[in-house]
N, C-alpha and C positions, 0 to 999 in steps of 0.2 A: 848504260844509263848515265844521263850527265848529274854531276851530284848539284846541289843549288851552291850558288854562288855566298863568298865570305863578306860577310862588309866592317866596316867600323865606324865610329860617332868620333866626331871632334868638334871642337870649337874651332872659328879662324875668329883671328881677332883683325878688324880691316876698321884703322883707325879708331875712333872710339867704342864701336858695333862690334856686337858677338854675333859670329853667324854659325847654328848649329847647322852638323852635317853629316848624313849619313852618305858614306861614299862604297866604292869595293874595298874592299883590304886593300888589295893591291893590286899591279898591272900584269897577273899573273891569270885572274878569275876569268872563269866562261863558263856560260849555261846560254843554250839553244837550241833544247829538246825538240820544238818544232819546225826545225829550220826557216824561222823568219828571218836571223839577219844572214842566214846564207843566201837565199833568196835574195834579198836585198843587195847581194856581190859584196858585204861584210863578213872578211877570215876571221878564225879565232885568232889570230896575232892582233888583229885590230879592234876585236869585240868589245876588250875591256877599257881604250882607250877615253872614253866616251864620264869613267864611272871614279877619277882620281882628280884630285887636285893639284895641275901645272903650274909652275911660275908664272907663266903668262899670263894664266885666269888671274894671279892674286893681283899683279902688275894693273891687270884691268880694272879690278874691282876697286881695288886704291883709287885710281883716276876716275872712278865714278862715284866716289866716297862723295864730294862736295861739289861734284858738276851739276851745272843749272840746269834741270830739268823741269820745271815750270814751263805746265801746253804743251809739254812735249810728248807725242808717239814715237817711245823705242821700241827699236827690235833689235835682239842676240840672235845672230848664226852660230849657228854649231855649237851650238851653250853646251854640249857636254849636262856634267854636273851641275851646271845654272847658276855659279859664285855670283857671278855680276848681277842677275838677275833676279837671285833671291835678295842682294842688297837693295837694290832698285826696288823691290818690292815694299822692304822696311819702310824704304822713303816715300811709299805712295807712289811710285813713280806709274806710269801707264805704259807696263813693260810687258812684251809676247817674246818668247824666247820659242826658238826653234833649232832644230837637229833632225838628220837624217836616222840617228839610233834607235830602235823600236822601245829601249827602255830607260830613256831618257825620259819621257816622261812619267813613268810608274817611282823614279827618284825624285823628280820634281816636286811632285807633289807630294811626296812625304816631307820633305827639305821647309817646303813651304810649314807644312803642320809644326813639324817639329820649331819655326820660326816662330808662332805666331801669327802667322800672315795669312792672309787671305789666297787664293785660288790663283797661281800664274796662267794667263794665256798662254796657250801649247798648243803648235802644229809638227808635225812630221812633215815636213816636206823635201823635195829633191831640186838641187838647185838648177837642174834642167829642165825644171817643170817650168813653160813657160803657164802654164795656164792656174799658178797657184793665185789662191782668191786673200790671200794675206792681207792686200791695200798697199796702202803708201804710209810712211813713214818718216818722222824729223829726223831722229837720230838712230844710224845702224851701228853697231860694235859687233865685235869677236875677237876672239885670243885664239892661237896658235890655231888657223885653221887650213893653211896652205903646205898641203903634206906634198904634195905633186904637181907637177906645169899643167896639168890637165884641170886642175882646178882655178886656176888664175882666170881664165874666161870663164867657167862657169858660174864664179862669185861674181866677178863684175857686173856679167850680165844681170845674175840675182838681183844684185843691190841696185842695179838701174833700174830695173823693176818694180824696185818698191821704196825708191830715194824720190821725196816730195820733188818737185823743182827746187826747191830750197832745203837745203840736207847738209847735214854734216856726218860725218863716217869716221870713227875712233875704229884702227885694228891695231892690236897687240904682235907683234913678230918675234920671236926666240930667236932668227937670222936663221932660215932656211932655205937663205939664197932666194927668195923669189918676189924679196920687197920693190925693184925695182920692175916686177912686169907686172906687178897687182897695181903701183904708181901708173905706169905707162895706159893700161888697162881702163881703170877711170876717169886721167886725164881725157880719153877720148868720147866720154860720157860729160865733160865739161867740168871736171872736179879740178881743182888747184891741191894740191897737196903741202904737209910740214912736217917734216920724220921728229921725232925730240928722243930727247933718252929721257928715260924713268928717273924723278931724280927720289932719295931717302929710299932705296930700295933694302933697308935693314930688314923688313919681314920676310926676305928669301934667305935661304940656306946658302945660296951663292951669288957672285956679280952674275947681272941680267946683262947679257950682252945685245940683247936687241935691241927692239924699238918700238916707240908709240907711231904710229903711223895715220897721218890726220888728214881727211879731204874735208872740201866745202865745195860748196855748190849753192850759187847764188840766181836766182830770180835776173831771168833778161844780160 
C-alpha cells in the first residue's frame, strides 16, 4: 500500500507579498496508488519533483513581482508548485498555468484557497500534443523546465503554438547545459533573444548561477 504523501505550509516572501504554500515535505514523497503518473511515463524518482519549491521558481516569481502585465494572456509551463502563478494571480493578472503532473493541480488550487485568490486556470497538457485547445497567448514563462535534449523541440514547438504573433517568453535556467538549443530552437520560430543574470538574488540560499532567458517576437 502507498502510505499518502507528507507535505508542509510556508510562507515565501517574494518582495513585498506573502505567498502561502502547501508543498510536499520534501523530494523524497510518492503516492500513486492508481498508476496514473506511471501511466503517464512519470518514475517515482521524478514523481515528487513537480511538489517543492526550486531557486529557479523563486528567481521567477521575483521577475514577475513588478512586470507589466496589463491585457496581458499569461501562461506557465511546467508550473510545478504554481510560485509564479499564484503571484500573478494576487495581481490580477490573466494567468493559466499548466504541467504535465496529475497532481499539480489538486495543489494549485488549494495554494490558491489558502492565498486568498480566486480559481487559477489549469490544463494538463503534454507538450506534444499538437491538438491542445489552450489559444494563444502574450506572455509564456517557466523555471527550470529543460531536464533532457528531448524536450528542447518539444517546448519550442509548444510555445510556437501558443505565442501570439507578438509574444514575449521569460524562461528561468539553473544552467542545465541546454540554454543555447532552447535559444537556437525559437530563433527559428522568429524570436530574438537576451540571457541577463538575476540581479539581488539575497532570497536564495545560494548564488544562482543561471539565467533569465528572454525572447520576443514582433509583428511583421
Amino acid at each position: 500500500m502507498t502510505s499518502p504523501v507528507r507535505v508542509r505550509y510556508q510562507t515565501i516572501e517574494v518582495g513585498h507579498k506573502d505567498i502561502h504554500l502547501c508543498t510536499l515535505r520534501d523530494n523524497q514523497q510518492f503516492s500513486d496508488p492508481d498508476g496514473v503518473a506511471e501511466q503517464l511515463g512519470i518514475s517515482s524518482a521524478t514523481w515528487p519533483l513537480f511538489g517543492v519549491v526550486w531557486p529557479s521558481s523563486l528567481v521567477l516569481a521575483n521577475h514577475m513581482l513588478d512586470y507589466d502585465i496589463a491585457g496581458k494572456r499569461i501562461l506557465e509551463v511546467g508550473c510545478g508548485i504554481g510560485l509564479s502563478s499564484i503571484l500573478l494571480n494576487k495581481r490580477n493578472a490573466d494567468i493559466t498555468a499548466t504541467d504535465y503532473h496529475p497532481k499539480v493541480e489538486h495543489f494549485l488550487n488549494r495554494n490558491a484557497k489558502l492565498n486568498n485568490g480566486k480559481a487559477i486556470a489549469f490544463e494538463r497538457v503534454d507538450w506534444a500534443d499538437e491538438n491542445c485547445d489552450l489559444g494563444l497567448f502574450d506572455l509564456i514563462i517557466g523555471s527550470d523546465i529543460l531536464y533532457e535534449d528531448q524536450h528542447v523541440e518539444l517546448l519550442a514547438n509548444f510555445i510556437a503554438r501558443h505565442a501570439k504573433p507578438q509574444c514575449k517568453v521569460i524562461l528561468v535556467d539553473p544552467g542545465r547545459g541546454r540554454r543555447n538549443k532552447i535559444t537556437n530552437s525559437l530563433q527559428a520560430f522568429g524570436f530574438t533573444d537576451n540571457h541577463i543574470k538575476p540581479e539581488h538574488t539575497d532570497y536564495l540560499e545560494e548564488p544562482f548561477k543561471g539565467d533569465i532567458l528572454k525572447f520576443l517576437r514582433t509583428e511583421g
